[in-house]
C-alpha positions in Angstrom: 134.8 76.1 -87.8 137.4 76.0 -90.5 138.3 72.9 -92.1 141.4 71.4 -90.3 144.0 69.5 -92.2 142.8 65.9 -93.2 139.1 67.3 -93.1 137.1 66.3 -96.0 137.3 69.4 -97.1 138.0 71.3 -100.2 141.4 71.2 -99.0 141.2 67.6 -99.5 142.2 67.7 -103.0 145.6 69.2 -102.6 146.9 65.7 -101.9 145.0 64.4 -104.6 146.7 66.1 -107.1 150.1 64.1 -107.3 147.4 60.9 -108.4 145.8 63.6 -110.7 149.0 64.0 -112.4 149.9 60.1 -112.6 146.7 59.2 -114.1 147.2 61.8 -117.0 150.6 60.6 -117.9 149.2 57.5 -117.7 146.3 58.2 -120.5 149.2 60.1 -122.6 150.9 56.3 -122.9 147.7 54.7 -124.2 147.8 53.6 -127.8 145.7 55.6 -130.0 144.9 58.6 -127.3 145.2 61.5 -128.9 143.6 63.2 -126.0 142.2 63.2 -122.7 141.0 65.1 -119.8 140.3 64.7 -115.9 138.2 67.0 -113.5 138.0 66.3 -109.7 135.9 68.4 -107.7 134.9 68.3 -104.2 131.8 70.6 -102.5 131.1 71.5 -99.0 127.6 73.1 -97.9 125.6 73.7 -95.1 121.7 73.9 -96.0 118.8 74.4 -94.2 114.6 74.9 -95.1 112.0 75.9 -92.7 108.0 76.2 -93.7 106.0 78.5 -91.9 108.4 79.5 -89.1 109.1 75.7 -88.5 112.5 74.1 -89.1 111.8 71.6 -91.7 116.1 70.3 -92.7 119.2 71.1 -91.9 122.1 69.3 -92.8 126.1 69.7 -93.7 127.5 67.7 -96.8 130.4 67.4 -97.8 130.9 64.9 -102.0 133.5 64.2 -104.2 133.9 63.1 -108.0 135.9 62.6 -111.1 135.5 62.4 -114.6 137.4 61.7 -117.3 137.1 62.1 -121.0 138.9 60.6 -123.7 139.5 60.8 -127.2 140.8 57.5 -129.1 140.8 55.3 -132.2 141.6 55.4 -135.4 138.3 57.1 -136.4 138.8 59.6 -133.0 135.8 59.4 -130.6 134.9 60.2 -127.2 134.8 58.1 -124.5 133.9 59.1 -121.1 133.9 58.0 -117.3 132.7 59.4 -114.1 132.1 57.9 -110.7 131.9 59.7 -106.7 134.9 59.7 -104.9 135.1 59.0 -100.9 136.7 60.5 -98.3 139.3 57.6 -97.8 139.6 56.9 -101.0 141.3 60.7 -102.0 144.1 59.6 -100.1 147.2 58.1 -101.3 147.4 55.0 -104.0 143.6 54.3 -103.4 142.9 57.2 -105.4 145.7 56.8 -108.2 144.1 53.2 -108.4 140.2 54.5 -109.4 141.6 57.4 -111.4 143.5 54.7 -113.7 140.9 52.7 -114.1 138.8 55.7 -114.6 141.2 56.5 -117.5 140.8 52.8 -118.4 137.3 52.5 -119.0 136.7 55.9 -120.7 139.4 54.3 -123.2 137.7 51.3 -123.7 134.3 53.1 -124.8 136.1 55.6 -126.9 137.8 52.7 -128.8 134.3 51.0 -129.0 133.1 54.5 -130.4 135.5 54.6 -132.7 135.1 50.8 -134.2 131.1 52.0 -134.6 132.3 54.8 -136.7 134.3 53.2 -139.0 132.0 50.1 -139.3 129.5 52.6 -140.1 131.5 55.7 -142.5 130.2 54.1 -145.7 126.4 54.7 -144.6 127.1 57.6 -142.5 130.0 59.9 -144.0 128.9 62.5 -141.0 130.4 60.2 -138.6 133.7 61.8 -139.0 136.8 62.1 -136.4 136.7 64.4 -133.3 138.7 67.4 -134.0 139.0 69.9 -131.4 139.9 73.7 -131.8 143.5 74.8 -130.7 143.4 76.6 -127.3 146.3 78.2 -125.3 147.6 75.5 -122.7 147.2 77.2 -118.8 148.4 76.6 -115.6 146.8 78.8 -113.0 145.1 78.7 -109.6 141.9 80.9 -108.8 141.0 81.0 -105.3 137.4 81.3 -104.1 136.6 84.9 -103.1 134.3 85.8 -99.9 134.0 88.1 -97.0 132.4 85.9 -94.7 134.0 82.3 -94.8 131.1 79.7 -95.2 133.0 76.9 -92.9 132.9 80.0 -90.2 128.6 79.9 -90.3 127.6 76.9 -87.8 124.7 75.2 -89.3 122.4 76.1 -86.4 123.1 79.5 -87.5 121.4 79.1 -91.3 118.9 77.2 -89.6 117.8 80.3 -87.2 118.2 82.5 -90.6 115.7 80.2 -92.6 113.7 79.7 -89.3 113.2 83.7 -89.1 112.8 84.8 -92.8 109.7 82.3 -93.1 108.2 83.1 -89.6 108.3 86.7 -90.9 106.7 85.9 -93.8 104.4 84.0 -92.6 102.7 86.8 -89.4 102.6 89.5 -92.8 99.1 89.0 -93.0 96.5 86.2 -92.1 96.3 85.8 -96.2 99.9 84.7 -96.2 98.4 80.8 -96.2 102.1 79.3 -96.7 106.2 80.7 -97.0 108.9 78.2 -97.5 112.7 78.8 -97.6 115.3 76.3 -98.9 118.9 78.1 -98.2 122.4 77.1 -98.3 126.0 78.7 -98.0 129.4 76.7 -99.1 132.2 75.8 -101.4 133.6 74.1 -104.5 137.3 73.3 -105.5 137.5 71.6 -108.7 141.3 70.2 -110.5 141.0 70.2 -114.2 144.3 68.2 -115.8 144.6 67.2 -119.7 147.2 65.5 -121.8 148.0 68.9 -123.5 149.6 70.2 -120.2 147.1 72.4 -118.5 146.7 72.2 -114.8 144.2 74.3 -113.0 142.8 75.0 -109.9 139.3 76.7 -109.3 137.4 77.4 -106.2 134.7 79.6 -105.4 132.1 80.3 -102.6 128.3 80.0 -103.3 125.5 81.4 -100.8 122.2 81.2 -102.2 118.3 80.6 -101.0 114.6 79.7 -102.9 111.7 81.2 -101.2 108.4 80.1 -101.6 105.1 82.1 -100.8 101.1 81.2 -101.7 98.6 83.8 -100.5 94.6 83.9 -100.4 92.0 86.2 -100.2 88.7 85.1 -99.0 87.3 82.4 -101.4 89.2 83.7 -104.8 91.8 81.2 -106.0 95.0 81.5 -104.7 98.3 83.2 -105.9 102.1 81.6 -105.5 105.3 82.9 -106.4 108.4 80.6 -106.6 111.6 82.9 -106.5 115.8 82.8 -106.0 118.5 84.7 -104.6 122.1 84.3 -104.4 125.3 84.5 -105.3 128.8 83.9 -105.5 130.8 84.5 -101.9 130.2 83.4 -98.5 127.5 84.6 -95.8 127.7 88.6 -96.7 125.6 87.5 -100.1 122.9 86.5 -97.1 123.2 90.3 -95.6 122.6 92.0 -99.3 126.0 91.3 -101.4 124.0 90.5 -104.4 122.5 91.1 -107.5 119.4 92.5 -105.7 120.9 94.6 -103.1 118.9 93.1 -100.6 118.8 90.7 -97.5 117.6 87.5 -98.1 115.1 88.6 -95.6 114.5 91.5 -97.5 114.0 89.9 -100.5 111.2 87.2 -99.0 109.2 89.6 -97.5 109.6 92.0 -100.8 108.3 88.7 -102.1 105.0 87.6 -100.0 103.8 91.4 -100.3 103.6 91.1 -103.8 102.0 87.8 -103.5 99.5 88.7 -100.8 99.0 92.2 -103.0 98.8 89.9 -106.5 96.1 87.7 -104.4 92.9 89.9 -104.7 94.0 91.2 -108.7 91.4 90.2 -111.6 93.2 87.5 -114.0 94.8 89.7 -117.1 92.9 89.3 -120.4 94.4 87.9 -123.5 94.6 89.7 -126.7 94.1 88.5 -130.4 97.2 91.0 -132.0 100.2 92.6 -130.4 100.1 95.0 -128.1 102.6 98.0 -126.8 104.2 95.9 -123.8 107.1 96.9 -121.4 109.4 94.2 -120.0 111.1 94.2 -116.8 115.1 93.2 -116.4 113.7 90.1 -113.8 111.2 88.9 -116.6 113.9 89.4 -119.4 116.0 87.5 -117.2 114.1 84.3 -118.6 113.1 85.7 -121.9 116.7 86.6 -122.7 117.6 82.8 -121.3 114.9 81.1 -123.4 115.1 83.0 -127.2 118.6 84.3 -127.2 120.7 81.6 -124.6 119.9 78.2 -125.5 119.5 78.8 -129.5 122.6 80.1 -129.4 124.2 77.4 -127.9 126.4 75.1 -130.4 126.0 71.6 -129.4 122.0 72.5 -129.4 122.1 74.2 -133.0 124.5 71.3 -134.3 121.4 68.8 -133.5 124.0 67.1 -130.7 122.2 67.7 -127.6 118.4 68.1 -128.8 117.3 66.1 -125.3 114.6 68.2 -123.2 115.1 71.9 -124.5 115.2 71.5 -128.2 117.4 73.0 -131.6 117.6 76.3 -132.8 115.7 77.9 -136.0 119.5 80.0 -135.9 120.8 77.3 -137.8 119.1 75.1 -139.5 122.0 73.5 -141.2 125.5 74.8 -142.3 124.3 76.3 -145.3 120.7 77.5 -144.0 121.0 79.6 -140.6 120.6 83.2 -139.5 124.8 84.0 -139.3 125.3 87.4 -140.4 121.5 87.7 -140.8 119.2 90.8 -138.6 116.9 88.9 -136.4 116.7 92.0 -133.9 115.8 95.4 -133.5 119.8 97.6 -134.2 119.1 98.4 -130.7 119.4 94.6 -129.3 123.1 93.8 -128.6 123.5 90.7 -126.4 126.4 88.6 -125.1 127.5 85.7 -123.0 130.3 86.6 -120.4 131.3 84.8 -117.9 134.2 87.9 -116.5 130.6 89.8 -115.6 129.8 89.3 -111.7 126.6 86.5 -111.8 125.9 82.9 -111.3 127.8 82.6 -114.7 131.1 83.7 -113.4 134.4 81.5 -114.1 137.6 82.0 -115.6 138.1 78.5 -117.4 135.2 76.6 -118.3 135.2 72.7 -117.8 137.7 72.3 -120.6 140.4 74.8 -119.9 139.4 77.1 -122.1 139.7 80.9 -121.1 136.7 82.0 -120.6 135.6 85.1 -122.6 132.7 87.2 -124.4 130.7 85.0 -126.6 128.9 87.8 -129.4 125.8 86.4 -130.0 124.0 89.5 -131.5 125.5 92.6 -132.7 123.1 95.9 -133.1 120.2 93.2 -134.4 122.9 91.0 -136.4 123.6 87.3 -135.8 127.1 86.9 -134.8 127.8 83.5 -133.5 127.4 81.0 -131.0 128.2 79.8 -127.3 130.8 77.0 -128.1 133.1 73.8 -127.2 136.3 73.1 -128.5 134.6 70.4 -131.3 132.1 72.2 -132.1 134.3 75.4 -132.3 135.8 73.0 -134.5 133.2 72.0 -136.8 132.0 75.9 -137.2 135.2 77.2 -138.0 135.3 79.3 -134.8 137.2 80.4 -132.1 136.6 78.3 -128.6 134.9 81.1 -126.3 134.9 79.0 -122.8 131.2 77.9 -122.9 131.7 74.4 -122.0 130.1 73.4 -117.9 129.0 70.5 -116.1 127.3 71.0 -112.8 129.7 69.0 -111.1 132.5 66.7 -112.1 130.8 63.4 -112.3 128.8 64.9 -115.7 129.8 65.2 -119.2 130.2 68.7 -119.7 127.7 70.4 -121.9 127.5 74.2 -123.8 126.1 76.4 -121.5 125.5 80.1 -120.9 127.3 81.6 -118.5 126.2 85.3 -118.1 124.0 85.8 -120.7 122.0 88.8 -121.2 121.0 91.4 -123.6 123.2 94.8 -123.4 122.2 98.4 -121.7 120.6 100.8 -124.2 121.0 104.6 -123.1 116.8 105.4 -122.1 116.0 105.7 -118.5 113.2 103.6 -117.7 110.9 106.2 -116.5 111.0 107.8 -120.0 110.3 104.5 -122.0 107.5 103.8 -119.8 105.9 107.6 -119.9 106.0 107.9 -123.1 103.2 104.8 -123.7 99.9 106.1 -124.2 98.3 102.7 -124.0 100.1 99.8 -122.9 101.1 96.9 -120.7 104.0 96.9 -118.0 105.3 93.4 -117.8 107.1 92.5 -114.2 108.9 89.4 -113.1 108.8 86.3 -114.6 107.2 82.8 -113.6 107.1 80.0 -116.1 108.2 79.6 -119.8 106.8 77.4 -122.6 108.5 77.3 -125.7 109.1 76.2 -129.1 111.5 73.0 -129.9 113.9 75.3 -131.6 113.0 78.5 -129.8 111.3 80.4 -132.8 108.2 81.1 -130.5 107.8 81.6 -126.9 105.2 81.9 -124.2 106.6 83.5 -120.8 104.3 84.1 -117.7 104.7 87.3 -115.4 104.5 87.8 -112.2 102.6 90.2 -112.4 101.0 92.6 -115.3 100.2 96.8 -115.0 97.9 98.1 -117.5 99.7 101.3 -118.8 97.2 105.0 -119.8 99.3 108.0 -120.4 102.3 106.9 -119.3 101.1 106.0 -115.5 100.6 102.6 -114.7 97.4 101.6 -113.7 95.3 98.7 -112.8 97.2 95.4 -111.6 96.5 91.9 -112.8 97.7 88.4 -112.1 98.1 85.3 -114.0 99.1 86.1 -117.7 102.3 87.0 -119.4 103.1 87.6 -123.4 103.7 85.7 -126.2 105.2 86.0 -129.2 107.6 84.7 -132.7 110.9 85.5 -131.6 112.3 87.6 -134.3 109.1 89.6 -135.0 109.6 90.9 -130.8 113.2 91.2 -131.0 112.7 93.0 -134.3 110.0 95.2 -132.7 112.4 96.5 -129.6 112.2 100.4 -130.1 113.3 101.5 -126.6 116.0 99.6 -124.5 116.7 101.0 -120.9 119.9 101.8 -119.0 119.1 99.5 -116.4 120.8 96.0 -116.7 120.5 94.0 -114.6 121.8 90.3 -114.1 120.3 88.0 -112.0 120.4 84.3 -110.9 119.0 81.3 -112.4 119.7 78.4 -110.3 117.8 75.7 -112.3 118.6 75.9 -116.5 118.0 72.0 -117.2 119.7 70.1 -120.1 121.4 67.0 -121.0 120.1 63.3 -121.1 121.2 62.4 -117.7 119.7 66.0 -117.0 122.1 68.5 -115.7 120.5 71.5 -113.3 123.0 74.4 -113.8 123.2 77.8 -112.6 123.1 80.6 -115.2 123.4 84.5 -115.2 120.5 85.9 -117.2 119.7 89.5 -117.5 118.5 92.8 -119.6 117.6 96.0 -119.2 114.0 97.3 -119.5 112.7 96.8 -123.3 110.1 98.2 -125.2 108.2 96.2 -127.8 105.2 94.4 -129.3 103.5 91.1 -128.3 100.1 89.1 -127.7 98.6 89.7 -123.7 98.1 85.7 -122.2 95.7 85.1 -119.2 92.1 85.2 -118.6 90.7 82.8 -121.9 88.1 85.1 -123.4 84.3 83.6 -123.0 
């Protein structure tokens, strides 16, 4: 049912807002702030898993946050705060109370920061004052868009919907050993408020699922597959309003097919040199997300979040990087948008910033990077709105938001016939990379050999690998078919920070190194 008023619902935070607005005067009237900002969000979501035809959860939740960063002292520094938020306490004075001494505490630290920093300029002259990028000041409200209102869909209802899509999977075949479905529908409202005057409002509806599938054939080893679908809206994303076209029931059984097909394939052999190979949009999905998205995000290249996914061989210090430089194929063009439809939609990011294209390659030319308002800062650039936290109690971090390599003009068909001798490269698995992202290893789903421009014989188990420039440099066919699709789980930050991402590309053409099978 909908959300009544006084629910702890997203509507929750309408009254919250008048304590919202007290608790940023409040920082503006702090000695030595020369800025700060507050998000509070709140998300409510009904999930439910079932293995095997079995329910396993299901559960409604309903969570709340704040937090608050601040920049102080007379060497400016950040200093940050974040804590949950209950259902009493987002009413009234309770709330004003915990915001202020929110605000408080983030103060404190950034004044501690600041004391390091100047204790420490003459060995460090790095250590210099935050300065953050100038960005228009908004007020706005965006409303979360859906057909099929999530609060509307009883939880026994996505309970029967997991409960059917794995008991389908499951009576496919007696080979289909195990299927697994985690889904959920819902919402998010998050306030953003800052001491330069901008006060928004965002909201938006999420409906998403992870399906998980292991088949066997007689005695040979087993094959899984581990995939996601989803996106932004209510329950019609569960009947096919998404980046797949599909059903989510669709999509599983799509899914254990190829899993019970991949199940009897022989193992793909490596090769010693590069091979003709043809990528998939699903596998560039990660290939675009692993050697184009996170080297090209700021904080990352600027050696300022190097916990868990690395640097970037992009720029390897102000003076030494690849800006300006060809590191691609003229046909590669590839940008970060968060305007496209994807898991990386959103019209301000978690600073306020407008969110908008992000170049990151132009026709094989480094252009830029994915940015924050202090690092904008430090590279001379504009802010382009690439600043997220998965939800408010984080520190928000530069992430992608749709990121994907642009449509060429080939049809796919015609990039694939015209291989004489080749590899077909579908769907991708698991990634291992470089610390900087100057090499990469990405597993398939599955591998077709290609022989006169027919593809032939399937295998299981391998993938490509390659340096990064050398196979974006080698791109000499780039389809019409982009596609971008979700990526629920891009992990970064020290606490880690699970985000949701829009990755995508359109077929490619290229060289690179077969992985699978080690050769005897």
């Amino acid at each position: 049912m909908l959300a009544t008023k006084g629910a702890f619902g997203i509507e929750a935070l309408e009254v919250a807002k008048a304590s919202v607005r007290e608790a940023i005067d409040y920082a503006r009237s702090l000695k030595e702030c020369s800025y700060a900002d507050l998000r509070i969000g709140l998300v409510e979501s009904r999930f439910a898993s079932s293995e095997n035809g079995n329910p396993k959860l299901a559960k409604e939740d309903a969570h709340s946050s704040f937090g608050v960063r601040v920049i102080a002292g007379e060497v400016a520094a950040w200093g940050c705060y974040a804590q949950p938020v209950g259902r009493t306490e987002l009413k009234g004075k309770t709330l004003w109370k915990i915001l202020r001494q929110g605000v408080d505490s983030a103060y404190q630290r950034a004044l501690a920061s600041s004391q390091k920093k100047q204790a420490l300029r003459e060995l460090a002259t790095a250590l210099s004052p935050v300065r953050l990028a100038p960005v228009e000041v908004r007020k706005d409200t965006t409303n979360a868009r859906f057909e099929e209102d999530p609060r509307q869909i009883s939880i026994k209802e996505v309970l029967k919907e997991a409960i059917n899509i794995t008991r389908q999977a499951k009576s496919l075949s007696p080979e289909m050993r195990f299927a697994f479905l985690m889904m959920a529908t819902g919402l998010t409202r998050e306030l953003f408020l800052s001491t330069e005057g901008a006060e928004l409002d965002q909201a938006y509806a999420l409906s998403n699922a992870t399906f998980v599938v292991v088949a066997q054939k007689d005695n040979a080893l087993p094959e899984s597959f581990i995939d996601h679908i989803g996106a932004y809206g209510g329950w019609e994303v569960v009947k096919g309003k998404n980046a797949y076209k599909k059903s989510f029931l669709d999509f599983a059984l799509n899914t254990a097919k190829d899993t019970i097909e991949l199940a009897g394939a022989d193992f793909l052999p490596s090769t010693d040199e590069p091979v003709t190979v043809v990528t998939d949009p699903h596998f560039n999905a990660l290939l675009v997300h692993e050697i184009i998205g996170h080297p090209t995000e700021a904080d990352r290249a600027l050696k300022m979040e190097t916990a868990y996914a690395g640097r970037s061989w992009l720029l390897r210090g102000l003076n030494d990087n690849e800006l300006g430089k060809q590191i691609a194929s003229p046909l590669i063009t590839a940008f970060s948008d968060p305007s496209m439809e994807g898991y990386g939609n959103y019209k301000y990011d978690a600073e306020g910033v407008p969110a908008r294209r992000a170049m990151l390659i132009e026709k094989g030319i480094f252009k830029g990077f994915m940015n924050s308002r202090e690092t904008a800062a430090i590279l001379n650039q504009e802010p382009n709105g690439s600043m997220r936290a998965t939800e408010c109690h984080y520190v928000p971090l530069v992430r992608m938001s749709n990121t994907v390599i642009a449509a060429g003009e080939r049809n796919p068909q015609d990039i694939l016939s015209e291989v004489t001798e080749g590899y077909y490269v579908v769907n991708h698995r698991i990634p291992s990379i470089s610390e900087s992202r100057e090499n990469f290893r990405i597993s398939a789903q599955k591998v077709y050999k290609i022989e006169n421009g027919r593809l032939g014989k399937l295998y299981r188990g391998g993938g490509i690998t390659s340096d990064s420039k050398e196979f974006l440099m080698s791109i000499d066919a780039v389809g019409n078919d982009l596609t971008v699709l979700p990526i629920p789980n891009c992990g970064k930050g020290q606490p880690m920070q699970v985000m949701r991402v829009g990755n995508g590309g359109p077929t490619l053409r290229g060289k690179a190194r077969l992985t699978g099978e080690y050769k005897r």
